[in-house]
C-alpha positions, 0 to 999 in steps of 0.5 A: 714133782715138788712138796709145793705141787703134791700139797697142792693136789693134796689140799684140793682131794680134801676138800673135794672128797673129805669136805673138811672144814676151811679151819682144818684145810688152813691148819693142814697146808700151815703144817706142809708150808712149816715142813717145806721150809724146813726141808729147804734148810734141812736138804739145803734145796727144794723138796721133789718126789726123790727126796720126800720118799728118801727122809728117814726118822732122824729127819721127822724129828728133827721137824719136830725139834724146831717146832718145840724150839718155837715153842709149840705145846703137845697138843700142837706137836701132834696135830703137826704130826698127824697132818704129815701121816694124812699127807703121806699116806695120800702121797704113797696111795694117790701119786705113789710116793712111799716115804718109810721113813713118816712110820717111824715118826711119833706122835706125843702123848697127850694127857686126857682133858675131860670137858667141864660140863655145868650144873642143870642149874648154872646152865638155865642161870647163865642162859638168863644171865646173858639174855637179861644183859642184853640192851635190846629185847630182840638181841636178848632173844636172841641170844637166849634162842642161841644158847639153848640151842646149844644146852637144850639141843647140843648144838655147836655155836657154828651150827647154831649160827649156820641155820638159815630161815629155810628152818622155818616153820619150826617142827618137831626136829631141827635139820643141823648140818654139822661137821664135814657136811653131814646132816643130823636131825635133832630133838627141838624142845618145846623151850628151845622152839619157843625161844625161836620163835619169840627171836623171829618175832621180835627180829627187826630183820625178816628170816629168809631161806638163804640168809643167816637165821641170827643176826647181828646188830646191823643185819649180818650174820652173828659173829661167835665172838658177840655170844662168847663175850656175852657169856664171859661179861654173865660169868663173873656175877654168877660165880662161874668159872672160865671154863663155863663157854658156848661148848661147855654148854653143849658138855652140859647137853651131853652129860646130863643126858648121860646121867638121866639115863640116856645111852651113848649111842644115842648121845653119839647120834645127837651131838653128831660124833662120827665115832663113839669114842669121841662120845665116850668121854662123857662116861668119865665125866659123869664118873668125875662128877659122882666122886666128887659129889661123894668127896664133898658129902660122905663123912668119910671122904 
């Protein structure tokens, strides 16, 4: 079998058994399309089973070195290497194909970027701000229904903008599919539901249980693009900076429940983290946030 032929079956297992998401699939096969071009340059023919299991190291690397000479960032460099260990893992578990050489590959250190969270004020000005923009009552709505999803329940824009009518009649909590098909339940604030509804009811365009539950101007579903250009048109009046997005919002959930006390295990279960390291992070952005509160306030800072 050809490199073109294992991706093949190897795309298609992980979308049938991992349900990852179409973003991630793309970005998987854009890596084995760059490393099969390579290889063909690199071996000077067609990568088959044979020669896959025969690369070595110095081969991996040398992969790596023309991505860098095209100029690709750290963070880049190592998704490209982790889509090739996933890729031949699956290779020497399902098809037998044991390349000893992807062991030896490396993956580059990446420095730690702690999310920007805003503060309880900012968040409820921006969510205003934007919805005060807005040039008709029922996309003012809608918009603000949109962002206090994101801050009042920790939503994702992608989930926020995937809900469909079957949501209605609204309860006491919110049924999110998040990433990879998994379903979550999640708190709905009194806020959030009333801001639900007042969209529903001023929205020219009748919920339906398999249609979009936000729409855009002319009845499609809500492109993600229209709620970050509303945030960054909000931003500059109220001082805020760049990093002040739909998912800053959603730090903004996160970390706020975290300094009022809330544990993490909980926090994991609320913004749908599929490992508690991915939530621990918030620790240390409260940690950041307490210094430099002290930084600015202590008279001996």
């Amino acid at each position: 079998m050809t490199l073109e032929s294992l991706a093949a079956l190897w795309l298609a297992s992980l979308a049938d058994a991992r349900r990852l998401s179409p973003h991630t699939l793309r970005a998987y096969a854009g890596t084995i399309e760059r490393f099969g071009a390579f290889l063909v340059l690199h071996l000077g023919g067609t990568p088959t089973a044979a020669a896959l299991s025969a690369l070595t190291p110095a081969d991996f690397r040398a992969f790596l070195a023309m991505r860098r000479g095209e100029g690709i960032a750290n963070a880049s460099a190592a998704r490209e290497v982790s889509a090739l260990r996933t890729f031949f893992a699956w290779a020497r578990r399902s098809q037998g194909l044991a390349c000893d050489g992807i062991a030896g590959l490396k993956s580059p250190r990446l420095a730690t970027r702690l999310p920007r969270a805003m503060s309880p004020g900012d968040a409820v000005d921006l969510v205003a701000a934007v919805g005060d923009a807005a040039r008709q009552p029922w996309v003012a709505a809608r918009d603000t229904a949109v962002l206090l999803l994101l801050y009042g329940a920790g939503l994702r824009i992608a989930e926020a903008l995937a809900l469909t009518g079957a949501v209605l009649p609204l309860g006491a909590t919110l049924s999110v599919i998040g990433k990879r098909n998994k379903t979550r339940m999640v708190p709905l604030l009194p806020v959030v539901a009333d801001a639900l509804m007042a969209y529903v009811a001023l929205s020219p365009f009748p919920p339906a249980r398999d249609a979009p539950l936000f729409r855009g101007m002319r009845g499609g579903p809500l492109d993600p693009g229209i709620v970050r250009a509303a945030i960054r048109a909000a931003r500059p009046a109220l001082g805020l900076p760049a990093s002040a997005t739909p998912h800053a919002l959603r730090h903004s959930f996160a970390t706020h429940l975290l300094a009022r006390g809330a544990d993490l295990r909980s926090i994991q279960d609320l913004l749908g983290h599929a490992s508690l390291s991915s939530t621990q992070i918030y620790t240390a952005v409260d940690a950041a946030q307490l210094l430099d509160i002290y930084r600015n306030s202590h008279p001996r800072a």
